[in-house]
N, C-alpha and C positions, 0 to 999 in steps of 0.2 A: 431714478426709476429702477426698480425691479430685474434683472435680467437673469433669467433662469440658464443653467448649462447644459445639463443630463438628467435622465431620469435613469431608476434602477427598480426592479420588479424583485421584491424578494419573496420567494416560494419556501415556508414551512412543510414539509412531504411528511405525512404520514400515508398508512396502506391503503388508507378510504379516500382520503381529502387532499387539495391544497390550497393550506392558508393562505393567501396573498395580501404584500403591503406593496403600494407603488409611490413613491420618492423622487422628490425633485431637488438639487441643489442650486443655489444662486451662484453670483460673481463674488460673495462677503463668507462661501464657505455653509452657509447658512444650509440644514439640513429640514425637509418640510416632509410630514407625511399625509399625501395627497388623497388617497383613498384605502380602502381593504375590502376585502371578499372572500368567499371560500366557495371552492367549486370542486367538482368529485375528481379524482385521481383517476380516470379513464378517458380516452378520444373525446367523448363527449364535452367534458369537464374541458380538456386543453381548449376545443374551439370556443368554449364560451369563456373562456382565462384571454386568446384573443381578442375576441369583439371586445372586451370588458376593460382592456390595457388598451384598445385602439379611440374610444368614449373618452377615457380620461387622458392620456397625454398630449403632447403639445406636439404634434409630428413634424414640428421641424428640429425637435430636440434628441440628439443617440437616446437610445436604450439597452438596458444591458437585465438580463434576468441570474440574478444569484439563488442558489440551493445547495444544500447542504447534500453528499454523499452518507446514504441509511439506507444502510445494505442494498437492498434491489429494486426499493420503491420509486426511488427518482429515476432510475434507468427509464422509463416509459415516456414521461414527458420532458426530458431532458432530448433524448432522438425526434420527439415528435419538432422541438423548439427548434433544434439542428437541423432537421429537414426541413422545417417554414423560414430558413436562413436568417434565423432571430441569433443574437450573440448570449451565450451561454455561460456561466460560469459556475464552477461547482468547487468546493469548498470541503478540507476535511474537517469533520465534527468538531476537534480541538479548536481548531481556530476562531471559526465562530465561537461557541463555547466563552472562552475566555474576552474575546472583541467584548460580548453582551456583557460580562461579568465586568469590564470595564469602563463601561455606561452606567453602571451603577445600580442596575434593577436588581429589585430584592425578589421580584416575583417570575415565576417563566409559567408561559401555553404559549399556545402555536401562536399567537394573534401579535406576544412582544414579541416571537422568535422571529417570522416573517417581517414586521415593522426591523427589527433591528437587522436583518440583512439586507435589507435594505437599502440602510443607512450606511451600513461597512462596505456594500457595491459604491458608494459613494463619495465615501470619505478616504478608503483605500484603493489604491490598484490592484486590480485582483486578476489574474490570466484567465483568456478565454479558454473553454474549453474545447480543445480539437481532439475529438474520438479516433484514436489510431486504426482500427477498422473494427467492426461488429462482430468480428469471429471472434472477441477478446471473449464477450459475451457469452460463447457456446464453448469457447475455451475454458471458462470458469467453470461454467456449466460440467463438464467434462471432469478436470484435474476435480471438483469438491466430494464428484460420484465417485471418482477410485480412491479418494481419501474416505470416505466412508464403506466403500468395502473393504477397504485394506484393515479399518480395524473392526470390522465384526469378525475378516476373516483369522485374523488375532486373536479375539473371543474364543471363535470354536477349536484353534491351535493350544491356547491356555488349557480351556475343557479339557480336549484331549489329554494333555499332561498331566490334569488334575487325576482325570479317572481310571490313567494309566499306572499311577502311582498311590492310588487310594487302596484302602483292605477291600473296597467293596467295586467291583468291576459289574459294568450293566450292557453287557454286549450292544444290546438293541441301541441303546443311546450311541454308541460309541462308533455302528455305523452310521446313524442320522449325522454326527460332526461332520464323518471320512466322505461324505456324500455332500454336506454345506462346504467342507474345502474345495470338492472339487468343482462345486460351481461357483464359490468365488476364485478360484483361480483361471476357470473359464472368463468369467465376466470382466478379470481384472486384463486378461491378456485383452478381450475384445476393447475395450476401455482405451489402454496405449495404442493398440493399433486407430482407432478412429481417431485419438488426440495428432502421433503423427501424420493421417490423413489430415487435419482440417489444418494442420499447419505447411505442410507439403502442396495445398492448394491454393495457400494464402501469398499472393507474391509481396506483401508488404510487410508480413510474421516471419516468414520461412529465414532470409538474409539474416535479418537480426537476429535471429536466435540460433542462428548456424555459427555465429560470433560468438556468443554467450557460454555455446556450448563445448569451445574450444578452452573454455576454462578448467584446467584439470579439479577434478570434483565432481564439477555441474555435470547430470547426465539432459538428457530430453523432458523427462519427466520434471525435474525438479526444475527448470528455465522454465518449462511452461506453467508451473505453480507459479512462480516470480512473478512472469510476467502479467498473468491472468490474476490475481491477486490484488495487483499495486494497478492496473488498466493500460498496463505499459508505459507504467512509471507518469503520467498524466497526473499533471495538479502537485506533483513535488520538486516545488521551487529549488530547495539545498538538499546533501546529504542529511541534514540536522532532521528536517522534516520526515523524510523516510526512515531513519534510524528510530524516530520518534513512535512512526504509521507502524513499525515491527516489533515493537515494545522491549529494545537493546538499550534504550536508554538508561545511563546511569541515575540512581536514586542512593544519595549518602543520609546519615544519621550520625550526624554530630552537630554538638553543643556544647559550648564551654570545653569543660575536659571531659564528658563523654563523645566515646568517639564508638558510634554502634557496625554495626556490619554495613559495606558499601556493595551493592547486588544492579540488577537491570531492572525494570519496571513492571515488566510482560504485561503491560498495559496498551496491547495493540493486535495486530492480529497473530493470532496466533497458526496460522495454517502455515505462517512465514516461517518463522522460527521453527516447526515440527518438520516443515519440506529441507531445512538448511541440516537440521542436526546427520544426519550422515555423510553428503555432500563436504563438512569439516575434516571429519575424520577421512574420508579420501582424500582431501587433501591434502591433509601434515603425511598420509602416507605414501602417497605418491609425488611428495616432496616438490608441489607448487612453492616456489621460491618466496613469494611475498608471506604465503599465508603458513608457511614450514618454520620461517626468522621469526614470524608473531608469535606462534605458537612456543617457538620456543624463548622467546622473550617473557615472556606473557607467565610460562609457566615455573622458567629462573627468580622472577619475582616471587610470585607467591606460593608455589611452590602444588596448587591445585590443577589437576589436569583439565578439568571440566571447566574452569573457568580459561582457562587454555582456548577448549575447543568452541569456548562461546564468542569469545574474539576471533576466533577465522570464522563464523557462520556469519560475525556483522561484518567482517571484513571482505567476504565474498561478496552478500547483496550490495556492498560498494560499490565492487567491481563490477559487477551485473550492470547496475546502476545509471557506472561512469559509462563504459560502453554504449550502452542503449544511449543513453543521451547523447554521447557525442558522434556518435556512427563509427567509431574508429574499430580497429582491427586489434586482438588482445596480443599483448605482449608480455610474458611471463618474465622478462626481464627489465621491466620498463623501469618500475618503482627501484629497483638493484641498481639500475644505472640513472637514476636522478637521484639518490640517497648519495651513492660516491660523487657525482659531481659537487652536491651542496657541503659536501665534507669537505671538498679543498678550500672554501671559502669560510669556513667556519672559523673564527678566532677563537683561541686559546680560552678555556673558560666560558663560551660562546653554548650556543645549540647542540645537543649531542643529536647522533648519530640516528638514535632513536624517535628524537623529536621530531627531523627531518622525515624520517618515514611517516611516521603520525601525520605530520601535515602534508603528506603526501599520499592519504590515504585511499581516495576515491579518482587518484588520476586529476586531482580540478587543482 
Protein backbone atom coordinates (compact mmCIF):
# COMPACT_ATOMS: atom_id res chain seq x y z
CA UNK A 1 0.00 0.00 0.00
CA UNK A 2 0.81 3.50 -0.79
CA UNK A 3 1.91 5.70 2.08
CA UNK A 4 2.36 9.16 1.28
CA UNK A 5 4.98 11.58 3.83
CA UNK A 6 4.85 15.28 3.04
CA UNK A 7 3.54 17.45 0.84
CA UNK A 8 5.50 20.86 -0.49
CA UNK A 9 3.76 23.84 -2.24
CA UNK A 10 6.29 25.35 -4.77
CA UNK A 11 5.41 29.07 -5.66
CA UNK A 12 7.09 30.52 -9.04
CA UNK A 13 6.65 34.66 -8.02
CA UNK A 14 6.58 36.78 -10.62
CA UNK A 15 5.19 40.80 -10.26
CA UNK A 16 1.50 39.75 -11.30
CA UNK A 17 1.20 35.91 -10.62
CA UNK A 18 1.96 32.89 -8.67
CA UNK A 19 2.53 29.75 -10.26
CA UNK A 20 1.77 26.94 -8.11
CA UNK A 21 2.71 23.23 -8.10
CA UNK A 22 1.72 21.16 -5.10
CA UNK A 23 3.70 17.65 -4.41
CA UNK A 24 3.48 14.79 -2.45
CA UNK A 25 6.26 12.24 -1.59
CA UNK A 26 5.78 8.54 -0.69
CA UNK A 27 7.84 5.86 1.75
CA UNK A 28 9.83 4.64 -1.89
CA UNK A 29 11.27 8.30 -2.31
CA UNK A 30 8.75 8.59 -5.13
CA UNK A 31 8.19 12.14 -6.12
CA UNK A 32 4.11 12.99 -7.46
CA UNK A 33 2.91 16.15 -8.79
CA UNK A 34 -0.59 16.47 -7.49
CA UNK A 35 -2.04 19.54 -8.94
CA UNK A 36 -1.07 23.45 -10.26
CA UNK A 37 -2.71 26.82 -10.39
CA UNK A 38 -1.83 30.16 -10.83
CA UNK A 39 -3.39 32.85 -8.71
CA UNK A 40 -2.62 36.83 -8.65
CA UNK A 41 0.26 38.06 -6.51
CA UNK A 42 -1.98 40.21 -4.17
CA UNK A 43 -4.15 39.42 -0.66
CA UNK A 44 -6.68 38.19 -2.82
CA UNK A 45 -4.65 35.69 -4.75
CA UNK A 46 -2.73 34.34 -1.31
CA UNK A 47 -6.40 33.49 0.25
CA UNK A 48 -7.43 31.73 -2.78
CA UNK A 49 -3.53 29.85 -2.91
CA UNK A 50 -5.19 28.83 0.50
CA UNK A 51 -8.52 27.43 -0.06
CA UNK A 52 -6.91 25.90 -3.16
CA UNK A 53 -3.72 23.85 -1.21
CA UNK A 54 -6.41 23.10 1.84
CA UNK A 55 -8.96 21.14 -1.47
CA UNK A 56 -6.05 19.24 -2.49
CA UNK A 57 -3.90 17.87 0.36
CA UNK A 58 -4.14 15.17 2.76
CA UNK A 59 -4.33 17.30 6.19
CA UNK A 60 -2.95 14.95 8.10
CA UNK A 61 0.30 15.21 5.96
CA UNK A 62 3.21 18.47 6.87
CA UNK A 63 3.34 20.96 4.38
CA UNK A 64 5.99 23.21 3.49
CA UNK A 65 5.76 26.18 0.80
CA UNK A 66 9.24 26.78 -1.21
CA UNK A 67 9.99 30.10 -3.39
CA UNK A 68 12.53 31.52 -4.72
CA UNK A 69 13.91 35.05 -3.49
CA UNK A 70 13.16 37.88 -6.83
CA UNK A 71 13.98 40.95 -5.53
CA UNK A 72 10.77 42.14 -3.75
CA UNK A 73 8.11 40.21 -5.31
CA UNK A 74 7.97 37.30 -2.96
CA UNK A 75 8.28 39.60 0.08
CA UNK A 76 4.28 40.00 0.14
CA UNK A 77 3.24 36.56 0.19
CA UNK A 78 5.86 35.05 1.83
CA UNK A 79 4.72 37.58 5.48
CA UNK A 80 1.38 36.87 4.42
CA UNK A 81 2.23 32.69 4.68
CA UNK A 82 4.38 33.69 8.01
CA UNK A 83 1.58 35.29 9.55
CA UNK A 84 -1.24 32.30 8.56
CA UNK A 85 1.68 30.28 10.50
CA UNK A 86 2.19 28.19 7.36
CA UNK A 87 6.16 26.83 7.21
CA UNK A 88 8.05 28.82 4.61
CA UNK A 89 11.05 28.36 2.82
CA UNK A 90 12.81 30.62 0.58
CA UNK A 91 15.67 29.76 -1.66
CA UNK A 92 18.46 31.74 -3.50
CA UNK A 93 17.89 31.92 -7.26
CA UNK A 94 21.20 29.87 -7.80
CA UNK A 95 20.20 27.06 -6.08
CA UNK A 96 17.09 26.37 -7.61
CA UNK A 97 18.51 27.27 -10.92
CA UNK A 98 21.03 24.62 -11.06
CA UNK A 99 18.51 21.73 -8.69
CA UNK A 100 16.14 22.14 -12.09
CA UNK A 101 19.12 22.07 -14.52
CA UNK A 102 19.82 18.85 -12.81
CA UNK A 103 16.46 17.26 -13.46
CA UNK A 104 17.40 17.52 -16.76
CA UNK A 105 14.71 20.03 -18.41
CA UNK A 106 15.56 21.47 -21.49
CA UNK A 107 12.70 23.85 -21.21
CA UNK A 108 11.96 26.66 -18.34
CA UNK A 109 8.19 28.95 -17.63
CA UNK A 110 6.84 29.35 -14.52
CA UNK A 111 4.62 26.11 -14.62
CA UNK A 112 8.25 23.52 -14.62
CA UNK A 113 9.73 26.24 -12.35
CA UNK A 114 6.89 25.95 -9.63
CA UNK A 115 6.56 21.99 -10.33
CA UNK A 116 10.21 21.63 -9.92
CA UNK A 117 10.26 23.35 -6.36
CA UNK A 118 8.47 21.54 -5.54
CA UNK A 119 9.90 18.57 -5.88
CA UNK A 120 13.44 20.09 -4.38
CA UNK A 121 11.16 21.11 -1.04
CA UNK A 122 11.02 17.41 -1.09
CA UNK A 123 13.67 15.64 -1.98
CA UNK A 124 16.08 18.08 -0.12
CA UNK A 125 16.12 19.78 3.31
CA UNK A 126 15.77 22.98 2.94
CA UNK A 127 15.63 25.68 6.23
CA UNK A 128 12.69 27.32 7.12
CA UNK A 129 12.39 30.58 6.72
CA UNK A 130 12.54 32.83 10.11
CA UNK A 131 12.20 36.66 9.31
CA UNK A 132 14.61 38.46 11.79
CA UNK A 133 12.11 41.36 12.03
CA UNK A 134 10.26 43.63 9.28
CA UNK A 135 12.46 46.62 9.84
CA UNK A 136 14.97 44.71 7.61
CA UNK A 137 12.37 45.66 4.97
CA UNK A 138 12.38 49.49 5.60
CA UNK A 139 15.96 49.09 6.27
CA UNK A 140 16.59 48.13 2.78
CA UNK A 141 14.12 50.43 1.94
CA UNK A 142 16.28 53.21 3.49
CA UNK A 143 20.26 52.15 2.89
CA UNK A 144 19.12 51.52 -1.44
CA UNK A 145 17.54 55.62 -1.18
CA UNK A 146 21.00 56.99 0.00
CA UNK A 147 22.83 54.69 -2.21
CA UNK A 148 21.10 56.29 -5.05
CA UNK A 149 21.41 59.78 -3.94
CA UNK A 150 24.78 59.31 -3.10
CA UNK A 151 25.58 58.74 -6.69
CA UNK A 152 23.41 61.39 -8.53
CA UNK A 153 25.05 63.40 -5.89
CA UNK A 154 28.41 62.25 -7.55
CA UNK A 155 27.00 63.24 -10.98
CA UNK A 156 26.32 66.87 -10.20
CA UNK A 157 30.12 66.92 -8.21
CA UNK A 158 31.69 65.25 -11.53
CA UNK A 159 29.60 68.21 -13.51
CA UNK A 160 30.82 70.54 -11.37
CA UNK A 161 34.43 69.70 -12.15
CA UNK A 162 33.74 69.17 -15.72
CA UNK A 163 32.59 72.93 -15.98
CA UNK A 164 34.98 74.21 -13.77
CA UNK A 165 37.67 73.15 -15.89
CA UNK A 166 36.24 73.45 -19.39
CA UNK A 167 37.07 76.78 -21.76
CA UNK A 168 33.37 77.39 -21.73
CA UNK A 169 31.91 78.23 -18.18
CA UNK A 170 27.87 78.53 -17.85
CA UNK A 171 27.29 80.25 -14.50
CA UNK A 172 23.46 79.58 -14.51
CA UNK A 173 24.16 75.74 -14.74
CA UNK A 174 26.84 75.90 -12.29
CA UNK A 175 24.52 77.27 -9.71
CA UNK A 176 21.56 74.62 -10.53
CA UNK A 177 24.61 71.79 -9.42
CA UNK A 178 25.81 74.05 -6.12
CA UNK A 179 21.85 74.04 -5.34
CA UNK A 180 21.32 69.83 -6.39
CA UNK A 181 24.49 69.26 -3.84
CA UNK A 182 22.96 70.93 -1.34
CA UNK A 183 19.88 69.20 -1.31
CA UNK A 184 21.47 65.89 -1.70
CA UNK A 185 23.50 66.57 1.11
CA UNK A 186 20.40 67.72 3.01
CA UNK A 187 18.52 64.39 2.01
CA UNK A 188 21.51 62.25 2.56
CA UNK A 189 22.22 63.47 6.17
CA UNK A 190 18.19 63.05 6.69
CA UNK A 191 18.58 59.58 5.34
CA UNK A 192 21.40 58.26 8.19
CA UNK A 193 19.60 60.02 10.62
CA UNK A 194 16.22 58.04 10.05
CA UNK A 195 18.44 54.67 9.18
CA UNK A 196 19.96 55.21 12.82
CA UNK A 197 16.53 55.93 14.22
CA UNK A 198 14.88 52.74 12.87
CA UNK A 199 17.64 50.72 14.27
CA UNK A 200 17.94 52.45 17.56
CA UNK A 201 14.20 51.36 18.09
CA UNK A 202 14.53 48.08 16.90
CA UNK A 203 15.58 45.87 20.08
CA UNK A 204 16.38 42.93 18.05
CA UNK A 205 18.72 44.99 15.01
CA UNK A 206 20.26 47.54 17.46
CA UNK A 207 22.52 44.68 19.82
CA UNK A 208 23.70 43.02 16.78
CA UNK A 209 24.73 45.49 14.94
CA UNK A 210 26.42 47.44 17.88
CA UNK A 211 28.67 44.16 17.45
CA UNK A 212 29.28 44.34 13.92
CA UNK A 213 30.06 47.80 14.18
CA UNK A 214 32.83 47.29 16.70
CA UNK A 215 34.81 46.05 13.62
CA UNK A 216 37.46 48.62 12.81
CA UNK A 217 36.28 49.61 9.13
CA UNK A 218 32.52 48.98 9.37
CA UNK A 219 30.97 52.29 10.27
CA UNK A 220 26.81 52.31 10.83
CA UNK A 221 25.99 52.86 7.37
CA UNK A 222 27.89 50.16 5.77
CA UNK A 223 26.58 47.20 8.75
CA UNK A 224 23.26 48.35 7.88
CA UNK A 225 23.82 47.82 4.03
CA UNK A 226 25.25 44.23 5.04
CA UNK A 227 22.67 43.51 6.91
CA UNK A 228 19.62 44.81 4.94
CA UNK A 229 21.02 43.42 1.84
CA UNK A 230 21.70 39.71 2.78
CA UNK A 231 17.93 39.87 5.26
CA UNK A 232 20.34 39.34 8.08
CA UNK A 233 22.22 36.79 6.82
CA UNK A 234 18.75 34.52 6.49
CA UNK A 235 18.73 31.47 4.00
CA UNK A 236 22.74 31.31 4.09
CA UNK A 237 23.66 27.96 5.08
CA UNK A 238 27.97 28.42 4.84
CA UNK A 239 30.30 31.11 4.07
CA UNK A 240 30.70 29.46 0.44
CA UNK A 241 27.02 30.60 -0.17
CA UNK A 242 27.24 34.17 0.95
CA UNK A 243 30.59 34.71 -0.64
CA UNK A 244 28.77 33.17 -3.62
CA UNK A 245 25.17 35.86 -2.94
CA UNK A 246 28.30 38.80 -3.13
CA UNK A 247 29.91 37.82 -6.33
CA UNK A 248 33.71 37.40 -4.47
CA UNK A 249 33.77 34.25 -5.73
CA UNK A 250 36.72 32.92 -7.54
CA UNK A 251 36.30 32.23 -11.47
CA UNK A 252 39.91 30.68 -13.13
CA UNK A 253 40.67 30.09 -16.84
CA UNK A 254 42.75 27.38 -17.39
CA UNK A 255 43.24 24.58 -19.84
CA UNK A 256 45.92 22.47 -20.61
CA UNK A 257 48.86 24.79 -20.71
CA UNK A 258 46.66 27.97 -21.00
CA UNK A 259 46.43 29.43 -17.87
CA UNK A 260 44.26 32.81 -18.42
CA UNK A 261 43.68 35.45 -15.80
CA UNK A 262 42.05 34.24 -12.29
CA UNK A 263 39.43 37.34 -11.05
CA UNK A 264 35.98 37.21 -8.85
CA UNK A 265 32.75 36.74 -10.57
CA UNK A 266 30.67 39.87 -9.58
CA UNK A 267 27.95 37.72 -10.24
CA UNK A 268 25.95 38.64 -7.19
CA UNK A 269 24.78 41.60 -5.64
CA UNK A 270 26.51 44.20 -6.12
CA UNK A 271 25.40 46.98 -3.44
CA UNK A 272 27.61 44.50 -1.39
CA UNK A 273 30.81 44.76 -2.80
CA UNK A 274 30.15 48.86 -3.64
CA UNK A 275 29.08 49.34 0.43
CA UNK A 276 32.51 47.15 1.42
CA UNK A 277 35.06 49.01 -0.93
CA UNK A 278 36.04 51.76 1.49
CA UNK A 279 35.27 49.96 4.73
CA UNK A 280 38.74 47.77 3.21
CA UNK A 281 40.79 50.53 2.97
CA UNK A 282 39.88 51.63 6.65
CA UNK A 283 40.89 48.77 7.47
CA UNK A 284 44.46 47.78 6.35
CA UNK A 285 44.62 51.58 7.71
CA UNK A 286 43.61 51.45 10.83
CA UNK A 287 45.55 48.24 11.09
CA UNK A 288 42.56 45.73 11.97
CA UNK A 289 44.96 42.88 12.62
CA UNK A 290 43.17 39.90 10.62
CA UNK A 291 42.38 42.09 7.57
CA UNK A 292 46.13 44.26 7.89
CA UNK A 293 48.25 40.27 7.69
CA UNK A 294 45.74 39.48 4.54
CA UNK A 295 46.21 42.43 2.94
CA UNK A 296 49.50 42.23 3.22
CA UNK A 297 49.77 38.62 2.35
CA UNK A 298 47.70 39.05 -0.39
CA UNK A 299 49.51 41.90 -1.85
CA UNK A 300 53.49 40.14 -1.10
CA UNK A 301 52.05 37.66 -3.44
CA UNK A 302 50.97 39.17 -6.32
CA UNK A 303 52.16 42.20 -5.90
CA UNK A 304 48.49 44.28 -6.91
CA UNK A 305 47.05 46.51 -4.42
CA UNK A 306 43.47 46.32 -5.44
CA UNK A 307 43.45 42.87 -5.35
CA UNK A 308 44.84 43.23 -1.80
CA UNK A 309 41.92 45.33 -0.92
CA UNK A 310 39.31 42.88 -2.43
CA UNK A 311 40.43 40.13 -0.04
CA UNK A 312 39.82 42.20 3.17
CA UNK A 313 36.25 43.44 1.70
CA UNK A 314 35.40 39.48 1.47
CA UNK A 315 37.21 38.93 4.51
CA UNK A 316 35.19 41.59 6.40
CA UNK A 317 31.64 40.27 5.19
CA UNK A 318 33.00 36.95 6.90
CA UNK A 319 33.37 38.66 9.84
CA UNK A 320 30.16 40.40 9.78
CA UNK A 321 28.79 37.09 8.86
CA UNK A 322 30.50 34.95 11.52
CA UNK A 323 29.40 37.35 14.22
CA UNK A 324 25.77 37.80 13.39
CA UNK A 325 25.45 34.07 13.29
CA UNK A 326 26.92 33.21 16.19
CA UNK A 327 25.84 36.10 18.55
CA UNK A 328 29.41 36.39 19.88
CA UNK A 329 31.19 39.45 20.73
CA UNK A 330 34.19 40.60 18.11
CA UNK A 331 37.53 40.03 18.88
CA UNK A 332 40.37 41.64 16.86
CA UNK A 333 42.62 39.32 18.20
CA UNK A 334 40.78 36.15 17.85
CA UNK A 335 42.00 34.76 14.32
CA UNK A 336 45.97 36.00 15.75
CA UNK A 337 45.52 33.76 18.56
CA UNK A 338 44.15 30.59 16.99
CA UNK A 339 46.64 30.94 13.93
CA UNK A 340 49.66 30.69 16.82
CA UNK A 341 47.93 27.93 18.66
CA UNK A 342 47.55 25.67 15.33
CA UNK A 343 51.33 26.56 14.61
CA UNK A 344 52.57 24.70 17.40
CA UNK A 345 50.88 21.62 16.22
CA UNK A 346 51.86 21.94 12.77
CA UNK A 347 54.50 19.34 11.67
CA UNK A 348 57.51 20.02 9.74
CA UNK A 349 56.48 20.35 6.10
CA UNK A 350 52.77 20.19 7.38
CA UNK A 351 50.04 23.30 6.96
CA UNK A 352 51.59 26.69 6.79
CA UNK A 353 50.86 29.47 8.78
CA UNK A 354 48.92 30.98 6.12
CA UNK A 355 46.62 28.08 5.56
CA UNK A 356 45.60 27.93 9.10
CA UNK A 357 44.44 31.40 8.80
CA UNK A 358 42.53 30.69 5.64
CA UNK A 359 40.83 28.00 7.27
CA UNK A 360 40.21 30.08 9.90
CA UNK A 361 38.53 32.65 8.03
CA UNK A 362 35.03 33.41 9.16
CA UNK A 363 35.66 32.30 12.85
CA UNK A 364 33.60 28.66 11.98
Amino acid sequence: MQTFLRHCVGLDVSKDTLQVGLSVIDQTGKVTLKATTKVANKPAGFLTLLSWVARHRKQDLPLTYLMESTGVYHEAVAWFLHQQDQPVSILLPNKAKYYLKSLGYKSKNDKIDAQGLSRMGLEQRVPLWKPLSKNLYALRLLTRQHQRLQELRTQSTNQQHALKHSAFDNGFITKQLTNLVKVYDQQLTALEQAITQLINDDAVLKPRIEQLVKIKGLALLSVAVLVAETNGFEGFTNQRHLVSYAGYDVVENQSGNHSGKTRISKKGNSRLRRILHMPAFNAVRFNEPTCKALYERVYERSGIKMKAYVAVQKRLLLMAYALWRHGVAYDPLYLANRTGQAKKIVPTGGTTQDQVAEAELSYL
